[in-house]
Backbone bond lengths (Angstrom), bond angles and torsions (degrees), N, CA, C in turn:
res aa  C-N    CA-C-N  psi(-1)  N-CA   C-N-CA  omega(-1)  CA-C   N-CA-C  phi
1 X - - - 1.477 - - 1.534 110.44 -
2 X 1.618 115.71 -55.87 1.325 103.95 171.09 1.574 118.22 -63.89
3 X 0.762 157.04 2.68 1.202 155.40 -146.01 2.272 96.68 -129.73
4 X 1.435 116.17 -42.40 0.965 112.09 157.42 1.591 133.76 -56.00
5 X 1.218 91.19 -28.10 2.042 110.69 179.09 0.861 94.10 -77.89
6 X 1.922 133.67 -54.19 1.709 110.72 -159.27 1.459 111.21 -87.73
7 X 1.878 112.43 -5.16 1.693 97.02 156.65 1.111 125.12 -87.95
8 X 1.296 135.50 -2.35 1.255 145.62 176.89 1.624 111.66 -84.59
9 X 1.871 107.24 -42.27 1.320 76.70 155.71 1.728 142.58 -97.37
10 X 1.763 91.64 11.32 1.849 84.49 162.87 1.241 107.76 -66.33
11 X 1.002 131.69 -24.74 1.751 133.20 -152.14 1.707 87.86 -84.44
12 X 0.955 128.84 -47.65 1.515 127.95 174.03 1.227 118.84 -48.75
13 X 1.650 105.56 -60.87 1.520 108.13 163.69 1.856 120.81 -48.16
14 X 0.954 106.65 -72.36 1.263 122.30 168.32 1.530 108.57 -30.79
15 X 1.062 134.15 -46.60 1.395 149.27 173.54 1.894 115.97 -64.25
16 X 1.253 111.64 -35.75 1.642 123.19 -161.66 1.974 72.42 -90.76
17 X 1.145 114.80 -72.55 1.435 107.51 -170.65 1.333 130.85 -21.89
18 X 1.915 94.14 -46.48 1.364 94.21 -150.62 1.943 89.70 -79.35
19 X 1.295 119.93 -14.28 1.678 130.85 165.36 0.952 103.84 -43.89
20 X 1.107 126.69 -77.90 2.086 137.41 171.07 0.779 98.93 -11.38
21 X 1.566 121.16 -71.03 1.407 122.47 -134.11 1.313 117.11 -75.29
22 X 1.857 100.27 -40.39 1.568 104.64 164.70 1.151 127.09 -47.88
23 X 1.433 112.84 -55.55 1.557 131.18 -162.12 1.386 99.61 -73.67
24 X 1.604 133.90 -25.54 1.633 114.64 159.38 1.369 97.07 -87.02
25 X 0.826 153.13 14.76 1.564 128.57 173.07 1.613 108.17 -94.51
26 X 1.612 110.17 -31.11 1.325 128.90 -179.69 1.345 101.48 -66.71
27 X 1.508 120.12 -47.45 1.130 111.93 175.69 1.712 139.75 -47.01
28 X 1.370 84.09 -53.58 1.377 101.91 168.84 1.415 111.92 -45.64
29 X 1.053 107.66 -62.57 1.565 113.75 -172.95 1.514 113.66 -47.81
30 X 1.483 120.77 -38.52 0.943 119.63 -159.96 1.529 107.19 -99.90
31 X 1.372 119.25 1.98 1.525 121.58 149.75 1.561 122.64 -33.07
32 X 1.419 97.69 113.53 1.760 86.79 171.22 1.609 128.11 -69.31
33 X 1.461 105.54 163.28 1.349 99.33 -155.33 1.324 105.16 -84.02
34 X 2.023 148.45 163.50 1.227 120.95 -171.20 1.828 87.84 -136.79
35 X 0.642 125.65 139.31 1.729 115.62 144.77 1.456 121.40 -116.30
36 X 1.218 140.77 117.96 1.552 164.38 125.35 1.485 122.25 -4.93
37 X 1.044 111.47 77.64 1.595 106.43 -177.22 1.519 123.06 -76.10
38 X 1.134 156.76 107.80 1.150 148.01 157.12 1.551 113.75 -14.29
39 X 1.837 91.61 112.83 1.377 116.09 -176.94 1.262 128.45 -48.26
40 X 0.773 138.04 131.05 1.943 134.45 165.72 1.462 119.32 -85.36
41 X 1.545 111.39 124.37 1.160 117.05 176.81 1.654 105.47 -86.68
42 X 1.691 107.21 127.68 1.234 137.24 154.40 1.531 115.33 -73.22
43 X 0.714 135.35 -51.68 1.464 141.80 -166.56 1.536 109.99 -63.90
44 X 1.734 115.67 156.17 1.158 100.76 170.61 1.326 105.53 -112.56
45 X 1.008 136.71 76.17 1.376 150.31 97.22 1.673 141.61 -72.24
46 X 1.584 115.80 173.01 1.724 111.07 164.65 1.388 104.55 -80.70
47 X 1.440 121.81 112.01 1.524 119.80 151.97 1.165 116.11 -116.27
48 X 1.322 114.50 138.21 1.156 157.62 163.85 1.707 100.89 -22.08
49 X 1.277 137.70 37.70 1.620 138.51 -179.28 1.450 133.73 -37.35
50 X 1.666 88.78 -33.12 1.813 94.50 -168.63 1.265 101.63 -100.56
51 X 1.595 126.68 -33.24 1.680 124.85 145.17 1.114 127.15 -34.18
52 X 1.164 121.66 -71.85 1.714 127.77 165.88 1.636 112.53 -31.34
53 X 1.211 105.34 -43.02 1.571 119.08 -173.31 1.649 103.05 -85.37
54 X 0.767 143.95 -20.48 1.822 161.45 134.56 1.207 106.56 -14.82
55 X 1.451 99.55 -83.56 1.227 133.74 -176.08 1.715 111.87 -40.83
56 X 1.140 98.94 -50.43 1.622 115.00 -156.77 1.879 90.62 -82.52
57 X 1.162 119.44 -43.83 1.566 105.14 -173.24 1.709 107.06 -106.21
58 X 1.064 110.28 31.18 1.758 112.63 149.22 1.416 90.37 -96.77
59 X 1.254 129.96 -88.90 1.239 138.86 -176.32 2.001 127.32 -20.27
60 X 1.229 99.68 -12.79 1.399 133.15 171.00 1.415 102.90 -96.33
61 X 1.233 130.74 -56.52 1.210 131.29 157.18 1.251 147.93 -38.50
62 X 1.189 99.23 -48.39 1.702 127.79 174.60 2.039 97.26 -79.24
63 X 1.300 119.26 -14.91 1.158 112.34 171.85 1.313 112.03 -87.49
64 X 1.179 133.75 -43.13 1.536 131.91 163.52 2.133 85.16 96.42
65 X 1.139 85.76 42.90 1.588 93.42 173.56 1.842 110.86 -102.74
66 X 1.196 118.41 -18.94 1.198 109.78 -176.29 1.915 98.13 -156.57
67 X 1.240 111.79 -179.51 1.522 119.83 178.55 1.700 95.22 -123.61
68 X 1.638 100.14 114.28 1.798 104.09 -166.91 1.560 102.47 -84.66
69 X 1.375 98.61 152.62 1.976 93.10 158.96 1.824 75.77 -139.63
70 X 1.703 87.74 152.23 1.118 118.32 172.39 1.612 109.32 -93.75
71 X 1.434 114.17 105.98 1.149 120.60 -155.61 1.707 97.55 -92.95
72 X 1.140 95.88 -43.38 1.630 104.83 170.26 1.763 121.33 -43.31
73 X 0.905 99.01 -21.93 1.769 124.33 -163.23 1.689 106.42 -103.44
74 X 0.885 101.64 -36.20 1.922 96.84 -170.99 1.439 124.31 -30.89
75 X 1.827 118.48 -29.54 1.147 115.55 -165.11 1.406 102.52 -52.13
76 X 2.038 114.34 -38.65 1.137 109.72 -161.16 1.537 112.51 -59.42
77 X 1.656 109.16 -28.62 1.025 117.91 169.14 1.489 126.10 -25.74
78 X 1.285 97.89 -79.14 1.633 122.82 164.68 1.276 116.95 -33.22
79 X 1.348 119.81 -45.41 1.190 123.09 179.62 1.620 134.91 -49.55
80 X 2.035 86.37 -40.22 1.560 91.34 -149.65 2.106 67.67 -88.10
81 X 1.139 139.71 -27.07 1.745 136.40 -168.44 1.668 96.08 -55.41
82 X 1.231 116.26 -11.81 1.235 116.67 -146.10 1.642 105.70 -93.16
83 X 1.847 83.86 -48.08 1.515 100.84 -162.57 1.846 86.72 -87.51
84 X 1.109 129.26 27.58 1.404 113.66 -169.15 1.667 93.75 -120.71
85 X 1.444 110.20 -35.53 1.551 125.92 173.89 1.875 121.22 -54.14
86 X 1.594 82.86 -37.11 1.885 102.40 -174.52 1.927 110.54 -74.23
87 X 1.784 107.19 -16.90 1.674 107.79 170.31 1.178 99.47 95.82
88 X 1.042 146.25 0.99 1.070 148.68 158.35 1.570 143.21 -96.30
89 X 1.520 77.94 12.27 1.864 104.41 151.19 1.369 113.73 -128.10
90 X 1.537 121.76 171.16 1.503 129.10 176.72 0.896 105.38 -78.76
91 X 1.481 109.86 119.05 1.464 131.86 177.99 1.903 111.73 -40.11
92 X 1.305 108.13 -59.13 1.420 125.72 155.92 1.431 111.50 -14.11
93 X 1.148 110.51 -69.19 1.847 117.08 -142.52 1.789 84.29 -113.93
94 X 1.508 122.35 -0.67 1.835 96.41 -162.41 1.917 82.47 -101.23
95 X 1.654 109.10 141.80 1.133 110.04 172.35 2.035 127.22 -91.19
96 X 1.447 71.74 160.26 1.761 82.35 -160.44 1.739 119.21 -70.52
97 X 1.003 119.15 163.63 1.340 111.34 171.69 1.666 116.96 -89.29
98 X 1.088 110.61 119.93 1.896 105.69 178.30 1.486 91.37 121.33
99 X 1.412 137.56 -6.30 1.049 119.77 176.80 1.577 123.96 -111.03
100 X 1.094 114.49 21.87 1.471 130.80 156.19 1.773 119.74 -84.07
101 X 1.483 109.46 115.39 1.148 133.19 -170.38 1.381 102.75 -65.60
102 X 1.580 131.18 135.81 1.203 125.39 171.21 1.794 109.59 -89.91
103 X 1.495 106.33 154.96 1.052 119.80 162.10 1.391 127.84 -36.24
104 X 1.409 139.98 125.91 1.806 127.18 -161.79 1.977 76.79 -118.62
105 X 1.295 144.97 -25.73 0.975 135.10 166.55 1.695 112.67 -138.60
106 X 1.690 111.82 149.44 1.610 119.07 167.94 0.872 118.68 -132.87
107 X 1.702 126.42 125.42 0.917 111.98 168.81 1.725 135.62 -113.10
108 X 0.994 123.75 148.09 1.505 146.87 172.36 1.477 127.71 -52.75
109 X 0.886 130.62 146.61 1.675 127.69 173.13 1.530 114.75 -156.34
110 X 1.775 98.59 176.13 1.775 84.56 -160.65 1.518 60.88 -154.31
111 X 1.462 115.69 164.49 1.849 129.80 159.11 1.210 74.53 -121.19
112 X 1.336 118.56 141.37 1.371 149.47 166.67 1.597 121.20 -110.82
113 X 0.976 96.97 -39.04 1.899 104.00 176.04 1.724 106.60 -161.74
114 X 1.292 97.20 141.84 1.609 111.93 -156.29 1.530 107.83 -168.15
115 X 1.786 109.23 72.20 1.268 117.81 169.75 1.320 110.03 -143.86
116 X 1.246 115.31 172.45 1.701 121.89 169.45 1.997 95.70 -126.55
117 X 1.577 75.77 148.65 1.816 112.63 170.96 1.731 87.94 -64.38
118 X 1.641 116.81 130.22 1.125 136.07 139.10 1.506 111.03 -110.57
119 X 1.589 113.42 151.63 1.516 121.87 147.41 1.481 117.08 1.12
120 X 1.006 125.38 67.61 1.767 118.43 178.22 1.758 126.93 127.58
121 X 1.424 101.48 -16.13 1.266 129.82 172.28 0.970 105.83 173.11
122 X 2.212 96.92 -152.51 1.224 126.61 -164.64 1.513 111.56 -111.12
123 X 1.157 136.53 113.81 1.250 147.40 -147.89 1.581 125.23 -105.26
124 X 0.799 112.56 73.75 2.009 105.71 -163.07 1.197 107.44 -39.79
125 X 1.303 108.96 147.55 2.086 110.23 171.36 1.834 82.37 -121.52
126 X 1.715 86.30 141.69 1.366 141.28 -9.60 1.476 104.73 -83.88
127 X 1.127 129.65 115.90 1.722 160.09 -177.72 1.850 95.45 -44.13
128 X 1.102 92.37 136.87 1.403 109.17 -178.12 1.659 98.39 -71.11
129 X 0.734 132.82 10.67 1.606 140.68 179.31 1.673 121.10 135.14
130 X 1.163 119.80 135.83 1.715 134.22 170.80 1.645 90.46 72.15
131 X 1.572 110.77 70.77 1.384 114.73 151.28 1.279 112.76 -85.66
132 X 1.228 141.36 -13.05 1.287 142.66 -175.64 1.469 133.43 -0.04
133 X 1.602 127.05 -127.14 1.403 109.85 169.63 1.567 98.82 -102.67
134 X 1.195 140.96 7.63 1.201 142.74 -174.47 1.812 115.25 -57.87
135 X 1.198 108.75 10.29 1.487 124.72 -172.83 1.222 95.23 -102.21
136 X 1.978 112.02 126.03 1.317 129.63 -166.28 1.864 99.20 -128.97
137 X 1.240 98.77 -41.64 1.694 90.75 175.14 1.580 115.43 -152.54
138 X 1.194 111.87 123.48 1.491 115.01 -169.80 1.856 110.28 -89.60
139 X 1.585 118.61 140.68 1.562 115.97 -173.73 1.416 74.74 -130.97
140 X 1.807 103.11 143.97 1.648 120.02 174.19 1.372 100.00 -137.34
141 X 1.391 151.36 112.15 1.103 148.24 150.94 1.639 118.04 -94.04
142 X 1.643 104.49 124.81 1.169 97.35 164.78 1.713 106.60 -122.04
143 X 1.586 101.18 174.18 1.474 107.26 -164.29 1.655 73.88 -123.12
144 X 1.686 93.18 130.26 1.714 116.43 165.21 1.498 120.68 -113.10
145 X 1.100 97.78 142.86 1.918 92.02 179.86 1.807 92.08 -141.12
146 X 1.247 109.92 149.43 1.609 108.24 171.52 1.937 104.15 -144.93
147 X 1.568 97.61 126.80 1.540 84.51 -160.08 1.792 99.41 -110.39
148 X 1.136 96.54 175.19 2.139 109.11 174.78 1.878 75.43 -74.44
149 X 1.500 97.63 141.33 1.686 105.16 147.33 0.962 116.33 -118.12
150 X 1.694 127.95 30.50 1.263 131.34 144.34 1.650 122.77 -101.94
151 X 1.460 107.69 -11.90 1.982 108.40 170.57 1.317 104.54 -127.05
152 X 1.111 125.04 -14.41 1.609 125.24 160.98 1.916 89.92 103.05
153 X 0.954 110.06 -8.39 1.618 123.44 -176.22 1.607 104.23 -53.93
154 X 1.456 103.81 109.27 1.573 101.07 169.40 2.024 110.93 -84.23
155 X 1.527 84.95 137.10 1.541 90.19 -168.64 1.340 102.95 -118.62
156 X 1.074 152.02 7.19 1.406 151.17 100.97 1.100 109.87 -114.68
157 X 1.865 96.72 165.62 1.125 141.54 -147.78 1.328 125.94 -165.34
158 X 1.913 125.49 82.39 1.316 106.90 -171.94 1.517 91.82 -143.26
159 X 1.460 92.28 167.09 1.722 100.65 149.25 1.192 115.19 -137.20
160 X 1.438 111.77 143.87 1.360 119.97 -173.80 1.725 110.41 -125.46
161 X 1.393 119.84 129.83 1.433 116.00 164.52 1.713 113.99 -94.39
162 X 1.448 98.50 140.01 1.399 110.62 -173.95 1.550 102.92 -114.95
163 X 1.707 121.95 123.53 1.227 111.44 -171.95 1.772 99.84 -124.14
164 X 1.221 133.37 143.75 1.488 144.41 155.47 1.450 125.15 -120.53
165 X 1.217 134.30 123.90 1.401 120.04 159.62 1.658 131.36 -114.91
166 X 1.658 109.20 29.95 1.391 113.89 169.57 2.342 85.70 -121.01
167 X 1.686 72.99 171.00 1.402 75.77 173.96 1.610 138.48 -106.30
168 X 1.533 172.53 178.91 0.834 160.45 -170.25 1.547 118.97 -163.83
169 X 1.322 103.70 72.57 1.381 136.37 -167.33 1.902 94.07 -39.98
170 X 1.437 117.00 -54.37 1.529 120.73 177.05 1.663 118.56 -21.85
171 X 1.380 83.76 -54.71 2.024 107.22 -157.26 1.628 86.89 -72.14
172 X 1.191 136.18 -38.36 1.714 121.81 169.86 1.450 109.28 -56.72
173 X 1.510 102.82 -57.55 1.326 83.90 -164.16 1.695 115.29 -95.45
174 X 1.295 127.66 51.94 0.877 149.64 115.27 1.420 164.79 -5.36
175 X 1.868 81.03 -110.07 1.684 113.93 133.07 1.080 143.71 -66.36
176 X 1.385 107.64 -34.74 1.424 121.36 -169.09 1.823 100.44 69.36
177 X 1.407 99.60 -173.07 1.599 112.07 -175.81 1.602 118.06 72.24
178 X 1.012 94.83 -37.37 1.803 99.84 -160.42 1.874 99.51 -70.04
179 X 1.428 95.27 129.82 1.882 83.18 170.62 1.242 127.11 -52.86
180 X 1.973 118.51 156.63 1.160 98.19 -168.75 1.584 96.41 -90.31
181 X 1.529 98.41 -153.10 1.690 97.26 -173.38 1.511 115.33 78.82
182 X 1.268 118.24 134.95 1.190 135.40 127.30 1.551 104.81 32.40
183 X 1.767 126.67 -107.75 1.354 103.33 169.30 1.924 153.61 -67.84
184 X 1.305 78.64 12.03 1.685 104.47 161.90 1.487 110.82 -65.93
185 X 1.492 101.01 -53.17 1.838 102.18 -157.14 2.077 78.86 -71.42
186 X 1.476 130.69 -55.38 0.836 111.67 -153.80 1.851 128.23 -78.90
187 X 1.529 94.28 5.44 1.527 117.89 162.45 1.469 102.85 -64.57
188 X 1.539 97.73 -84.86 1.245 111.17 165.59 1.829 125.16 -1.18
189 X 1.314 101.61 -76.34 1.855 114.62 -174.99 1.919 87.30 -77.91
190 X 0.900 147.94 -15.79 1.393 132.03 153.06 1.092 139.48 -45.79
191 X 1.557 108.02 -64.63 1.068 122.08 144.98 1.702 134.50 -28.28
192 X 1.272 84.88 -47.62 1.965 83.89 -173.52 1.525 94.41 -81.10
193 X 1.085 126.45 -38.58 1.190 118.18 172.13 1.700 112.35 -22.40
194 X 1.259 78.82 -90.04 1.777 87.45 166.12 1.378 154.56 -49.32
195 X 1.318 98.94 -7.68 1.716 133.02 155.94 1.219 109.45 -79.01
196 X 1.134 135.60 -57.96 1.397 143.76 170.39 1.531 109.15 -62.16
197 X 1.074 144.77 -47.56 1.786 134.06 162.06 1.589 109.92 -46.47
198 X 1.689 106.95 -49.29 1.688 103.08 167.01 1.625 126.94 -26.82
199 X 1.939 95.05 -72.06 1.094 119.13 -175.60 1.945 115.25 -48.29
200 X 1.307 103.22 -49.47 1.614 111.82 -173.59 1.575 89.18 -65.76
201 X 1.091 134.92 -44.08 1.689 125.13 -143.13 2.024 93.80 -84.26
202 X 1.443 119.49 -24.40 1.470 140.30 154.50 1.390 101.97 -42.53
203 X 1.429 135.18 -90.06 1.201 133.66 -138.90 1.586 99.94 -66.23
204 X 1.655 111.26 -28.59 1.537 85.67 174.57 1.495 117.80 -93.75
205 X 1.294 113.75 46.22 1.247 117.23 173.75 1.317 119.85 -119.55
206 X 1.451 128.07 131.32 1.538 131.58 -167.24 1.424 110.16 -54.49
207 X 1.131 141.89 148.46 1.238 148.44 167.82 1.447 121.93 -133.12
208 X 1.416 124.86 137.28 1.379 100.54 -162.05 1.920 108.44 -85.83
């Protein structure tokens, strides 16, 4: 008798799992699709665009908020469909043409403001001269929009400012792009700041 109970309840266990397993796999699947466009700098300064834009769709990623394609990237796509068409890849493993999923949403970006507080003011980077270490707190706002690419319907729409004033040498080297020094790291942790308010203000948003 005991021995019937403790296989019955592997079979339970075994059973609740194999539930899980579906219901995240379903999930996954049913992530909407996102593509990431390379940001546009507003500002009149050099910023760092394709970093910022880095930044912003790992962090999209690491949320398990959407299923990304790198839309920016496809040629490579094309490439490898290409070299798979010419026979000189395994038919098996070389991928087909028509079987790349389109984007069901994309989204857009803008840097809008991208300086740090020095001694006396507000200082644009990269500073028309004597940016030095005089950088005490960095503000990064970007403006996000993510639209249907089947009604052209933008379904968000925000801007968020991201502010830091220590630095975080990591997040440069990272990304790369970000200046080095002192107001680099604190660009840098600004920025994510503000990638990360994006991301949270997303998850409570419906998706189909």
């Amino acid at each position: 008798m005991r021995m019937q109970l403790r296989k019955h309840n592997i079979l339970v266990v075994l059973l609740c799992l194999t539930v899980l397993l579906v219901a995240a796999t379903q999930a996954q699947a049913a992530k909407p699709r996102l593509s990431v466009r390379t940001f546009d700098n507003k500002t009149d300064g050099n910023v760092p665009a394709s970093a910022i834009t880095e930044m912003m769709t790992t962090e999209l990623f690491n949320s398990g908020l959407f299923s990304l394609m790198e839309r920016e990237k496809l040629d490579l796509v094309a490439d490898e469909i290409r070299l798979g068409q010419s026979g000189l890849m395994d038919e098996s493993t070389a991928p087909e043409l028509g079987k790349i999923k389109g984007a069901q949403y994309t989204m857009t970006g803008a840097v809008t403001l991208y300086y740090y507080n020095a001694s006396g003011g507000a200082v644009p980077i990269p500073g028309i001269g004597g940016v030095g270490a005089a950088g005490k707190t960095g503000y990064v706002t970007l403006d996000i929009r993510v639209i249907d690419t089947s009604t052209g319907e933008v379904v968000y729409a925000a801007a968020e400012q991201g502010k830091a004033s220590r630095e975080v040498g990591g997040l440069i080297t990272r990304y790369g792009g970000f200046a080095t020094g002192s107001y680099g790291g604190i660009l840098a942790s600004a920025t994510r700041d503000s990638v990360q308010k994006h991301v949270k203000s997303m998850k409570g948003h419906y998706w189909d």
